[in-house]
N, C-alpha and C positions, 0 to 999 in steps of 0.2 A: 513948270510949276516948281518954284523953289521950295517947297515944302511938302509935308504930309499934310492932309486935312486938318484944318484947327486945333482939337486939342491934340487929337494921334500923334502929331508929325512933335508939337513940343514935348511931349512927352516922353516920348522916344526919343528925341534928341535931349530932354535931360537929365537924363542918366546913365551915358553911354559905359560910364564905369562898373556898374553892377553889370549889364549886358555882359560887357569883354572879362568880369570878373568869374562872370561863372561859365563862360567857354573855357579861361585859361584854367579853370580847377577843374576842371573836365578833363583837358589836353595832360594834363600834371599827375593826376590819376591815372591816366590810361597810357599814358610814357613811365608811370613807377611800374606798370601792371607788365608793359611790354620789357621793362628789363628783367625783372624777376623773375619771368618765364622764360627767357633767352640764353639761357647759359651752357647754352648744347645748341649751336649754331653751325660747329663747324663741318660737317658734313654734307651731301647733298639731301640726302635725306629730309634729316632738320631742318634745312633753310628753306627746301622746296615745297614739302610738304608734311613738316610737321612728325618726321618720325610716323605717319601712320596712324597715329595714335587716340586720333579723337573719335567718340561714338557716332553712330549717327544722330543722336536727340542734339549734338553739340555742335556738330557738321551741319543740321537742317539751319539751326538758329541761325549760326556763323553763313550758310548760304544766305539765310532770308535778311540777314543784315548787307551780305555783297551786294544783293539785288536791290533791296529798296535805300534806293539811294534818290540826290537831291531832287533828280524828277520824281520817283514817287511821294514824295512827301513837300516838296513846294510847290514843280510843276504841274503834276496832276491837280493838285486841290484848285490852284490857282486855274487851272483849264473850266475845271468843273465849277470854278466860282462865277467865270466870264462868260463859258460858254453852254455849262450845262449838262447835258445829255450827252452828249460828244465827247466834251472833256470827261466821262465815265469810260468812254471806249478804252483809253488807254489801260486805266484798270483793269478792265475785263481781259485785254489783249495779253498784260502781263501774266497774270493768272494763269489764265488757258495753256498760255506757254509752258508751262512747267508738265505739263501733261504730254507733250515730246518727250521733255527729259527722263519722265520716269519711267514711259511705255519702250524707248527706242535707245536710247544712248546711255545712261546712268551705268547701270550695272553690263555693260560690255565693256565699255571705254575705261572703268575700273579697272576689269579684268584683263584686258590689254597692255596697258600704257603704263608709265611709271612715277612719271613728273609732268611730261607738259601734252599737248595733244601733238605736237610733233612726233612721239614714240609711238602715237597708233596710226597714223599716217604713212609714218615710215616702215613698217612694221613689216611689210610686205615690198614695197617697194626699194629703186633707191635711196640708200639713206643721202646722199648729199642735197641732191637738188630740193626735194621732196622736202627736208629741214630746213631749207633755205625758204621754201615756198610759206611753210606754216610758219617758222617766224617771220616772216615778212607779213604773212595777214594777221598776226596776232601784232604786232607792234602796232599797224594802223588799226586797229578795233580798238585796240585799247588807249589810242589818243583820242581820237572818236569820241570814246567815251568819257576821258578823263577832261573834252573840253565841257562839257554839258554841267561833268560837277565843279569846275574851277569857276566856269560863268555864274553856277550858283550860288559861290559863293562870293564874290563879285558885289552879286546883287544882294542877299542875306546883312554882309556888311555895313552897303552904302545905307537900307534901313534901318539897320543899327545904330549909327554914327550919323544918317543925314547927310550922307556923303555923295555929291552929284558928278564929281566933279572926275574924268576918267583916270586919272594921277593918284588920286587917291585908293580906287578901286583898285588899279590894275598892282599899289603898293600891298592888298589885302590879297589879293590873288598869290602874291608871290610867298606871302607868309606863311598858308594855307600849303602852297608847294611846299616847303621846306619842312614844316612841321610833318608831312607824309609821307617825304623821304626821309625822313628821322625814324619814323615809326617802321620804316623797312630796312635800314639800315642794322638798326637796335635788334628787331623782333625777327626778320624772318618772317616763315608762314605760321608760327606758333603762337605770337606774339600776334602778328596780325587778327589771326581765329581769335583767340580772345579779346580785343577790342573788337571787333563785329560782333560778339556774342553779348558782349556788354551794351553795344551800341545799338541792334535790334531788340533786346528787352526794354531799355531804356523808351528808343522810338515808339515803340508800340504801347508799352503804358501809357505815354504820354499822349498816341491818339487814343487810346481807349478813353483816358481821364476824360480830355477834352470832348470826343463825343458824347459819354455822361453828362455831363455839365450843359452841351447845345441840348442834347433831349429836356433837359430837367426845365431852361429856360421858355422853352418850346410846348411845357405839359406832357413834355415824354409822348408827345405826336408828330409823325415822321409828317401827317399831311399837315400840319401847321408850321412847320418848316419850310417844307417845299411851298406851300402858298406865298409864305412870307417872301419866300428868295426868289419870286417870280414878281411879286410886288415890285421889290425894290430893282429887277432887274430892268434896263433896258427892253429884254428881249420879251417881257411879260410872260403870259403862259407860255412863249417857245422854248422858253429856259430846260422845261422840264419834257422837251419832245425832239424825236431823232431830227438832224439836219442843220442844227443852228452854227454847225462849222463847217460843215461838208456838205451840206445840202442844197446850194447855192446854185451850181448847174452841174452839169452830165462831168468835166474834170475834176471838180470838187468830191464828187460820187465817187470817181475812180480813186481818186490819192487816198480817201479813206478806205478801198479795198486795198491800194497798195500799202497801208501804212496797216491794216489789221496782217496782213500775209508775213510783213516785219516783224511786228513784237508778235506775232504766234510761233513761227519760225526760229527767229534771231535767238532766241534764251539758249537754245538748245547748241549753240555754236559759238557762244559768247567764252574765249579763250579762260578769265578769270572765275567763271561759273563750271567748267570742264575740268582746272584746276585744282577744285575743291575735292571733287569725287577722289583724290588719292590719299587725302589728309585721313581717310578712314581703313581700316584694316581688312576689308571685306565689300564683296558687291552686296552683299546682305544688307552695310549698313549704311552703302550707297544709294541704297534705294530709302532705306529706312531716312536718310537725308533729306532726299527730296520729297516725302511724305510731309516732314517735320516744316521743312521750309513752305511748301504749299499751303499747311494749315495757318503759320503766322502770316503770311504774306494774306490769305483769305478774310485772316482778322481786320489786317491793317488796311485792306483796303473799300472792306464795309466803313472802317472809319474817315477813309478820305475824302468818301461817296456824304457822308456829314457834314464836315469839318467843311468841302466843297461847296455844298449850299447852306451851308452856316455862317461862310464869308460875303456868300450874295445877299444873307438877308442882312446881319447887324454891321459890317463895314461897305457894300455895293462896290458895284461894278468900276466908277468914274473912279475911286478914290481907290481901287487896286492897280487902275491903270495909271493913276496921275503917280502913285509910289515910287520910289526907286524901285531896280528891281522888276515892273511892270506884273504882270501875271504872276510872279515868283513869288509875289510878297502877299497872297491871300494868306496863306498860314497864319505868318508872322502878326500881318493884321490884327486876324480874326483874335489873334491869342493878347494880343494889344488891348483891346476892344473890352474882351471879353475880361483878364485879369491886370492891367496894366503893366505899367516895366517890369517889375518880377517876372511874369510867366511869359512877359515879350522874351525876357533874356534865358530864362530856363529853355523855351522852345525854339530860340536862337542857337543854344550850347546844342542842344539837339541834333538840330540841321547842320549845322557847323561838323559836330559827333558824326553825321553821316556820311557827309561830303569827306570826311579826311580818311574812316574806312576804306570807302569805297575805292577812292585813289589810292589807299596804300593797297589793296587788295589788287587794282589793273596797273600800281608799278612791280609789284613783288611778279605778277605773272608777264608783265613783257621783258622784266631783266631776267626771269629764269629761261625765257624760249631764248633769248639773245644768248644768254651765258652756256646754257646746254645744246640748243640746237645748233646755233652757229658756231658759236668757240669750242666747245666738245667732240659736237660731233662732225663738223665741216672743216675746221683750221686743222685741230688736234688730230681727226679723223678715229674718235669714242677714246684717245688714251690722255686726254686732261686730267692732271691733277685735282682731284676733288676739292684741297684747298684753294689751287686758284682759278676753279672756276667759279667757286662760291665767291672769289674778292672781283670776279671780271662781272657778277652777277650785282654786287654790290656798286660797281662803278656805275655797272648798266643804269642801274636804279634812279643815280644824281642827274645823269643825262637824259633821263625821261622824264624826270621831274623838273627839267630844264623845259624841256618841250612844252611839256603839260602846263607850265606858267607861261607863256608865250599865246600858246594858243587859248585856255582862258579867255588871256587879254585882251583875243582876237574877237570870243565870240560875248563878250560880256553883254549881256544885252536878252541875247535869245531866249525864248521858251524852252527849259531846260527837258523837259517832258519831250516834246519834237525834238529837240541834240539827241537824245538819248535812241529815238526811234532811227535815228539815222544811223548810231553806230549797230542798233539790230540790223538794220539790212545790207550795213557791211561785214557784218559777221555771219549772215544766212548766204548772203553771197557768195562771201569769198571757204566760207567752213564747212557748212553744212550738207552740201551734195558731195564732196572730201569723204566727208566721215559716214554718210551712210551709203554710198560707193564700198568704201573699205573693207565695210564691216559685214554687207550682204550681195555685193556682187564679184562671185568668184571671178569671171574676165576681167576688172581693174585692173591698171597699170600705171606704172609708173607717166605715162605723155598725158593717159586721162585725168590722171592728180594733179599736173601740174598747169593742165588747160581749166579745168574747173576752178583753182584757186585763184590764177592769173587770169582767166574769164571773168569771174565774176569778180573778183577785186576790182580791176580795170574798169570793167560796164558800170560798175557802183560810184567808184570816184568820179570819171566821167559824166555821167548823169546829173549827181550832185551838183557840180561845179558851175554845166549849163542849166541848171534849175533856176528856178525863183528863190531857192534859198539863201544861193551867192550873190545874183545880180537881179533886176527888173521886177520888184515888187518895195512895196515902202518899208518889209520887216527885213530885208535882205542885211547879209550881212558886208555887204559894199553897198554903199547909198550914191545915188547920182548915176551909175550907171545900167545898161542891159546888154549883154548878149547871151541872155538865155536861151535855149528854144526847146527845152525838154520841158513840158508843161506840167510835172507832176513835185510836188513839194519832195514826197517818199520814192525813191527808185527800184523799192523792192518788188512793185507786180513786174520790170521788167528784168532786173538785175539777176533775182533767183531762179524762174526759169531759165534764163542764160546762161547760169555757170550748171547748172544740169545738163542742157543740152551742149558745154564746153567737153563735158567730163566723158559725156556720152560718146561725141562723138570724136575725141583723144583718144578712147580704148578701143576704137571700133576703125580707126584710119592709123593704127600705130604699129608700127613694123614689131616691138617690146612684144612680146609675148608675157601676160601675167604667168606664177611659181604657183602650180596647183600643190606642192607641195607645203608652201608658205603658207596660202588661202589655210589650206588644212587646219595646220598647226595654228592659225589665228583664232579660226571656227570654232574649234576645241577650247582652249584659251579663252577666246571671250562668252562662251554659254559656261564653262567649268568652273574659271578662276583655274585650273591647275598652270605653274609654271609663274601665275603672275608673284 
């Protein structure tokens, strides 16, 4: 289909200039925003984490703007436009998550660590291998994830501009790179917080707005909504009942257990979410963070669960999927539909607003592990010059942002919402039994940390690769071929218990003896805060 739907698709294609006009006053503002805050950069401190400086009311927002990124706000809706009840799960899944972070990790991993989760890691352990190990699972999470928001925007664009064509796309992919390693170049982590704090009020007013407005057309009745968006669906009343993605047969069942055990799990291990807890002064206002973050992210995603079958009822199923973009472009749609190119392009700068966040946020955090973990504390072995690690932090940056347009390019196409589930369960796999190892099992060791990261990194990439995701289904992302044979879309019901049972059984076959003396000084340290 060369086009959007009749009038949508001309409309939208003509006026691509107010669109790109009000992303670029968007981009111009929050590039004046990040210099003016940037002027105490040189440090590690400053560049890693902000001086310490921010509250938790400031920390929560600047989280919930890391996290709701272009899957929650085009892929989710977009799920729950096509598919429903299902496409809710992700929401829920996101949510719940955060209920790790504030009962188990938040205020330890504070108290411990100083810059990256390499320092709590290594804390007890050897510091080389052990650095090597976490930045290595922190650079692939954080590509992972940076493909999910480069496809999205990808897709965001071609609906803007009507652009089908992959030349086109993968030239907005690249511009999108560069503009977010500007933003980390410039800003740092201080810089960066503030654009996400600007970029998660913005987001979320604007699905508040917009949920208003579906209520108001609706009679302000949720079931005249939901009727309507069952009408117009394909799927008729299944729209609105568990199974219409996953309930197809017994593996279908499974990948949806595997893919809720990801995003309940993964948040709490997600390198650039971990990184945040040090921007603040205190595990008090670590916790007070993810309090903060919890309730905006609660907001925004009753409004998804709207906006979601808002788009199944006044734009449908056929004409999200004929869209550029596919699934991605319910949002944009519905805001189409609903206020035409104006608020197409205002909720375009939005998404756009989100997707450059979020990637500045997972480059600033895989050039700090690369520049601290590796270069500081592996090459230099801890005696790097603080200027130039911050300048080897800063190269790191370009060359990630090199990657992250690449790979994009790779996955332009995909359900940004499913990218995003996949870098959860390479974050639960290869992070998460790591750091609750460290922090609560006195016999840890250095073999056991390094089996569980390198376990479950390993079993996670591996899985993926033979899945249906890469090869042997019509969404794959190689077409024409199959040698899959791992039948599960999500590889986190097998990948997480695996790098547990890596980790477990490293400490328990390792000649290493763990420092009950180190344990000590940890224990102390992360239930006190003294020392950190």
């Amino acid at each position: 289909m060369n086009h959007l739907l009749s009038a949508g698709g001309a409309t939208a294609a003509s006026n691509p200039v107010l669109n790109i006009a009000v992303f670029a006053l968007f981009v111009a503002i929050t590039l004046f925003v990040v210099y003016r805050v940037s002027s105490r950069n040189s440090s590690r401190s400053d560049y890693y984490a902000a001086g310490s400086a921010f509250t938790g009311r400031q920390n929560g927002i600047a989280l919930s703007g890391d996290f709701l990124s272009a899957a929650s706000f085009l892929g989710i809706a977009g799920a729950i436009a096509v598919h429903g009840y299902d496409g809710f799960l992700y929401s829920i899944g996101f949510l719940v998550a955060w209920l790790v972070d504030l009962l188990l990790i938040a205020e330890l991993l504070r108290n411990t660590g100083r810059f990256t989760m390499g320092d709590v890691l290594s804390f007890r352990m050897k510091q080389r291998p052990v650095r090597a190990a976490a930045a290595t699972s922190t650079l692939v999470i954080s590509l992972f994830y940076m493909l999910a928001q480069m496809a999205g925007a990808g897709g965001l664009i071609a609906l803007l501009l009507n652009i089908h064509g992959g030349l086109g796309q993968a030239l907005i992919i690249a511009v999108v790179g560069v503009v977010m390693v500007l933003y980390v170049l410039v800003g740092g982590m201080k810089g960066t917080t503030y654009v996400q704090i600007i970029k998660a009020s913005i987001l979320i007013l604007s699905a508040v707005l917009m949920t208003v407005f579906l209520f108001g057309k609706f009679g302000f009745s949720l079931s005249n909504l939901l009727s309507q968006a069952a009408y117009h669906s394909p799927m008729g009343g299944k729209l609105l009942e568990p199974g219409g993605q996953y309930g197809a047969n017994g593996t279908t069942k499974l990948d949806f257990v595997s893919l809720a055990v990801a995003l309940i799990l993964g948040a709490a291990a997600l390198p650039h979410v971990l990184m945040r807890f040090y921007t603040v002064p205190n595990s008090h206002e670590a916790r007070r963070s993810v309090v903060w973050a919890t309730a905006c992210m609660f907001v925004f995603y009753l409004c998804t669960l709207v906006i979601g079958f808002g788009a199944a009822a006044l734009v449908g199923t056929d004409e999200i999927k004929a869209a550029p973009g596919g699934e991605n472009s319910a949002a944009p749609l519905l805001a189409l539909h609903i206020g035409g190119t104006l608020l197409l392009g205002i909720l375009a700068a939005v998404a756009f607003a989100t997707i450059l966040a979020v990637v500045a946020g997972l480059t600033l955090t895989a050039s700090a592990s690369f520049a601290h973990d590796v270069y500081a504390n592996i090459f230099k072995r801890g005696h790097a010059d603080p200027v130039d690690e911050v300048r080897v932090a800063r190269l790191t940056a370009i060359g990630i942002g090199v990657l992250a347009i690449i790979g994009g390019i790779l996955a332009n196409g995909q359900n940004i919402a499913f990218l995003v589930a996949l870098a959860f369960a390479v974050a639960a796999s290869a992070n998460l039994s790591t750091l609750l190892y460290s922090l609560f099992w006195k016999r840890f060791n250095t073999t056991g940390t390094l089996w569980a990261i390198y376990g479950g990194l390993g079993a996670c990439l591996v899985l993926v690769i033979f899945s249906p995701v890469v090869s042997g289904s019509p969404d794959s992302i190689i077409k024409g071929v199959d040698f899959h044979w791992f039948p599960l879309k999500n590889p986190g019901l097998v990948s997480i218990p695996f790098s547990f049972l890596c980790g477990f059984l490293g400490t328990i076959l390792a000649k290493d003896k763990a420092d009950p003396r180190k344990h000590a000084e940890m224990e102390v340290r992360s239930l006190t805060g003294i020392g950190s």
